[in-house]
N, C-alpha and C positions, 0 to 999 in steps of 0.2 A: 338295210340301213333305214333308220325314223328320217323320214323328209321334216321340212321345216316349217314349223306349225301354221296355217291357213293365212294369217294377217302378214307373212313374210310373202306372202304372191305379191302384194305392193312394192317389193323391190326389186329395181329396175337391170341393177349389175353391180357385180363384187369387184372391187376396186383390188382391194387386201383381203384373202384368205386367212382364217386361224393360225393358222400352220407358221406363215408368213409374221403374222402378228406376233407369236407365242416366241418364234427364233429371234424377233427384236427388238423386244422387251427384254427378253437375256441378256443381251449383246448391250443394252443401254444400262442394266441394271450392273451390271461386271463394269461400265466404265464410270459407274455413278461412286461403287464402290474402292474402284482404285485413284481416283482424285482425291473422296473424300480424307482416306487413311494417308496418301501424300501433302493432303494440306494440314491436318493435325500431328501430324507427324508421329502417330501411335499407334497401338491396334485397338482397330475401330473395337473390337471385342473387351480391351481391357479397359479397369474401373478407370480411369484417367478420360477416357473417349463417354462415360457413360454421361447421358444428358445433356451430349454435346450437339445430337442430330435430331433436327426436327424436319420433316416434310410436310409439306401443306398443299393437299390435294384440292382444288377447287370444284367445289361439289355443283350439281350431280353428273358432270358432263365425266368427270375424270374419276370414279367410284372403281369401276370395272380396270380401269388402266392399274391404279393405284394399287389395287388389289393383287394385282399378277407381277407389281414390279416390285413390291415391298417385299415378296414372298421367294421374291430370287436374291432378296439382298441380305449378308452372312453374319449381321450385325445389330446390336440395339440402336434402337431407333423411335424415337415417339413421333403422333401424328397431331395437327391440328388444324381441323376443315375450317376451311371458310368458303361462303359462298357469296359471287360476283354475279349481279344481274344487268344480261344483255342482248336478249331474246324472250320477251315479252309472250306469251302466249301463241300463236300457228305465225308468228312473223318470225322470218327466217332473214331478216335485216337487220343486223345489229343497230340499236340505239343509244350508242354509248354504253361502258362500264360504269357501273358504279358497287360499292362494296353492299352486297344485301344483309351483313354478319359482322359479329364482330370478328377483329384479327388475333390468333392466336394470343396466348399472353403472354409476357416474359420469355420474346425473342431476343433481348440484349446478351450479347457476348454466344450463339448460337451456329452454327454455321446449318444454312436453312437450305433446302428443295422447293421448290413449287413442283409443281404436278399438274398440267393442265389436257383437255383432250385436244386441242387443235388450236394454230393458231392464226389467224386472220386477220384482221386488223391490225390486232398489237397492243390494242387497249388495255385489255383483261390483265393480261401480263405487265405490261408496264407502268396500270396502277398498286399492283401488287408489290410489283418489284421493289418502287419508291417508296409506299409504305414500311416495307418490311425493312428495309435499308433503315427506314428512319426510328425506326425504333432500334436500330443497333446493333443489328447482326452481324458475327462474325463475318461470314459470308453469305452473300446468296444467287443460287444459282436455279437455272429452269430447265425447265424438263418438258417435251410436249410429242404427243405420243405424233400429231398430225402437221401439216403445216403447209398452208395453203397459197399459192404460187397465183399471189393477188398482190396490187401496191398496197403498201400498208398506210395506215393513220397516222400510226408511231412505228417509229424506225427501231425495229430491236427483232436479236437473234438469238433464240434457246442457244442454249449450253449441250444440249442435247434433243438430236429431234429423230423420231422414230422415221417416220416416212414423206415425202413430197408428194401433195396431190395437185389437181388442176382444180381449177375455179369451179366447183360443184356443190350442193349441200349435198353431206354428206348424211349416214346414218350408220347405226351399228357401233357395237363393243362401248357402250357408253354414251353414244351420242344420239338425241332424239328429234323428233320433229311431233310438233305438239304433245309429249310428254311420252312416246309410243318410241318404241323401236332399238331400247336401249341395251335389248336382253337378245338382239339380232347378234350373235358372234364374230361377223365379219366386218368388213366397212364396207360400206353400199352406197349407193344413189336409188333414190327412189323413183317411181314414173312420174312420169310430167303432170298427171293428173292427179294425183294426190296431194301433190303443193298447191295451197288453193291460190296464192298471188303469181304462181310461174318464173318468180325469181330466182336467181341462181347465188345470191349471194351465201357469205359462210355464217361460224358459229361465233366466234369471239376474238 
């Protein structure tokens, strides 16, 4: 077996295994798909559902997530990134959301996804959320592969949440720390000394 290339000795311990990750991303992608055909009341397959579904992957935390759960889901479905900035550079302290992009376009009458990789605060989520509402979406509902067992900013609960962790920065399957660690396959913590401020807060 290839070990794992030299710059992953910086991580400290695997939270979430592949394996782990790959079975509940299925398992979230199977329940994303049987809501969304229960609320349009069609197959998601036929021309009546086409153009009905957009996901909105908040980039680049959620690339890798989005990637693996679009690819399990049995349906058309269009994509529109936007990306939210709220980790500045090696700070691993959130300093508020605020939208870095613009928002998809012509979300009216839609019924939308987010897609995010973790959630913490609240913020990320909850400016999106209201955005996207306000432009007029059928529905819209959240999706977050992580979700961190912190008090939040803003009060609000994915629609769908892959797994619970403890109050840790995390790394891996999309999530980085100073721009590094995204292409890590698992979810990790990294060692105490690579974090140059020693804080343990999250990502968004």
């Amino acid at each position: 077996m290839i070990g794992a290339p030299p710059v992953f000795i910086e991580v400290e311990k695997v939270l979430i295994d592949r394996t782990r990750i790959a079975e509940r991303v299925r398992e979230m992608a199977d329940a994303i798909a049987h809501d969304l055909e229960q609320e349009l009341a069609v197959d998601l397959n036929s021309p009546e559902a086409e153009g009905r579904v957009v996901f909105v992957p908040i980039m680049t935390g959620a690339m890798i997530f989005t990637a693996d759960l679009v690819r399990e889901l049995p349906f058309k479905l269009s994509l529109g990134l936007v990306a939210v900035s709220s980790y500045p550079g090696e700070s691993i302290t959130s300093k508020g959301a605020h939208l870095a992009s613009d928002l998809p376009a012509d979300l009216k009458g839609k019924h939308v996804v987010i897609l995010d990789d973790i959630l913490d605060s609240g913020q990320t989520l909850s400016l999106l959320h209201k955005a996207i509402t306000e432009q007029g979406a059928a529905s819209v509902r959240t999706c977050v592969l992580l979700s961190k067992q912190v008090e939040r900013v803003v009060d609000i609960k994915p629609d769908y949440q892959g797994f619970e962790i403890p109050d840790a920065f995390v790394v891996g399957y999309g999530l980085d720390y100073n721009g590094y660690y995204r292409n890590y396959p698992e979810i990790a913590t990294l060692k105490p000394t690579v974090i140059a401020d020693g804080s343990s807060e999250g990502h968004g």
